[in-house]
PyMOL CGO cylinders between C-alpha atoms (Angstrom):
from pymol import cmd
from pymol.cgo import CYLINDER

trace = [
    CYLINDER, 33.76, -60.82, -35.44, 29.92, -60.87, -35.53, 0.3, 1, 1, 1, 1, 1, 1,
    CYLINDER, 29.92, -60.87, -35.53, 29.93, -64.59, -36.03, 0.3, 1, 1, 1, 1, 1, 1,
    CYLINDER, 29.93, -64.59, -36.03, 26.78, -64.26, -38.08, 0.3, 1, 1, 1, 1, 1, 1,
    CYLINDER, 26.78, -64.26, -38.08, 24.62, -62.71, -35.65, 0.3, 1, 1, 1, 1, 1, 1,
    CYLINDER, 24.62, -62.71, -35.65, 23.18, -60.47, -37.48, 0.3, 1, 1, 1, 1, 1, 1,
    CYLINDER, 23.18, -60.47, -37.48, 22.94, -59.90, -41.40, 0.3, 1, 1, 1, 1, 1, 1,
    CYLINDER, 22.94, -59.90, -41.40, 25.52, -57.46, -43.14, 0.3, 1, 1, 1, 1, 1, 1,
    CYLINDER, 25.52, -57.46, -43.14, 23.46, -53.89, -44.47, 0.3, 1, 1, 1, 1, 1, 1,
    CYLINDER, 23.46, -53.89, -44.47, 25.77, -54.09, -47.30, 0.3, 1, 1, 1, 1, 1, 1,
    CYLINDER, 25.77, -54.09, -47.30, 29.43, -54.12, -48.95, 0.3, 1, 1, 1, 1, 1, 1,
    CYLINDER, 29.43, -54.12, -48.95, 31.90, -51.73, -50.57, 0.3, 1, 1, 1, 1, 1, 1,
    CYLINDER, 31.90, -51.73, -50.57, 34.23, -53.26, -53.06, 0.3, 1, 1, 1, 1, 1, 1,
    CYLINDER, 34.23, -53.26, -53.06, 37.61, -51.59, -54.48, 0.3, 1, 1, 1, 1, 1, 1,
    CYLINDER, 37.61, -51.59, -54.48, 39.75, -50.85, -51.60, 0.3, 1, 1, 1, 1, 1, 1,
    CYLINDER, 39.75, -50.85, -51.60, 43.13, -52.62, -50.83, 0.3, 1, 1, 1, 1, 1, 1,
    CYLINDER, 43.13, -52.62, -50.83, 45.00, -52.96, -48.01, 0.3, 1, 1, 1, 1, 1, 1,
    CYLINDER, 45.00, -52.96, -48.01, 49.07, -52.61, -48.51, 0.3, 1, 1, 1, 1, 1, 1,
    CYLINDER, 49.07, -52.61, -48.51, 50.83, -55.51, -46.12, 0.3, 1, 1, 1, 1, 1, 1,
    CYLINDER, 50.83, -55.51, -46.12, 55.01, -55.39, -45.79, 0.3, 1, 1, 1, 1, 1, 1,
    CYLINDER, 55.01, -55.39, -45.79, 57.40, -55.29, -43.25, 0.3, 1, 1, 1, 1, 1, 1,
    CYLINDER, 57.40, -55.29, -43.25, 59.86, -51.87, -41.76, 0.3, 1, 1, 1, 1, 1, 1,
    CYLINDER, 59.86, -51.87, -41.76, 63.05, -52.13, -40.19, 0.3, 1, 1, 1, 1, 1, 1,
    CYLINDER, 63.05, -52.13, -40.19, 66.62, -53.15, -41.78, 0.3, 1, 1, 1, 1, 1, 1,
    CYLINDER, 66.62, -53.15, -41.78, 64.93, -55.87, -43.90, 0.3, 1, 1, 1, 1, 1, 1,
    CYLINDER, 64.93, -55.87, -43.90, 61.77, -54.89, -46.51, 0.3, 1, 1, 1, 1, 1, 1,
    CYLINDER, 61.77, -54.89, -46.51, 60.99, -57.46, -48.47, 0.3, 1, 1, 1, 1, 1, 1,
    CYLINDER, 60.99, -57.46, -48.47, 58.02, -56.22, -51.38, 0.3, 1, 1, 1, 1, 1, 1,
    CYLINDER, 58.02, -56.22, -51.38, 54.67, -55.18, -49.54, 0.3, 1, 1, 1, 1, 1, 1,
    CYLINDER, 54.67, -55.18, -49.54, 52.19, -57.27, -51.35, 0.3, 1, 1, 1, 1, 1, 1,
    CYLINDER, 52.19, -57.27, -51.35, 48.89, -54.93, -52.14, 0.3, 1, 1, 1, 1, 1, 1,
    CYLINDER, 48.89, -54.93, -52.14, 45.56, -57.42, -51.56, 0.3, 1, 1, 1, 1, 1, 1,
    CYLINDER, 45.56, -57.42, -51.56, 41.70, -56.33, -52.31, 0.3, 1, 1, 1, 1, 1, 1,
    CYLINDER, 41.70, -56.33, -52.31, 39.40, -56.39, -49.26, 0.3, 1, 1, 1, 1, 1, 1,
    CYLINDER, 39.40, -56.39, -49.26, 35.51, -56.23, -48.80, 0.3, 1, 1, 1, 1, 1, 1,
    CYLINDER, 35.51, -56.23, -48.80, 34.30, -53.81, -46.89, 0.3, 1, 1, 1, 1, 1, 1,
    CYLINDER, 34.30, -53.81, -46.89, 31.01, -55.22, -45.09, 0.3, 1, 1, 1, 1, 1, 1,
    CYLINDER, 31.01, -55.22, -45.09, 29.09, -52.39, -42.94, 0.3, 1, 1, 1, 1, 1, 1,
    CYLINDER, 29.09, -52.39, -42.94, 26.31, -53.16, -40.47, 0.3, 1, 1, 1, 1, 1, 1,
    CYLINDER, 26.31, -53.16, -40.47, 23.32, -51.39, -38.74, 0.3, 1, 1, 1, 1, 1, 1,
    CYLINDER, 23.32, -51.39, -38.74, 22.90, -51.90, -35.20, 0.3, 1, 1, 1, 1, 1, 1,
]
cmd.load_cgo(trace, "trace")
């Protein structure tokens, strides 16, 4: 989003993010890690 413009403060490891589908088909939801970067402005 940033592009690089300006230099990340810092990062938080260890959260996930849970990805799947509603409705009359559910396949699995698939759990991935994710990086959380944080900036100050």
């Amino acid at each position: 989003m940033l592009k690089g413009r300006f230099p990340p403060s810092g990062r938080i490891e260890g959260f996930t993010a849970e990805i799947g589908a509603s409705g009359s088909y559910c396949p699995q939801h698939a759990t991935l890690p994710v990086e959380v970067t944080y900036f100050d402005i």
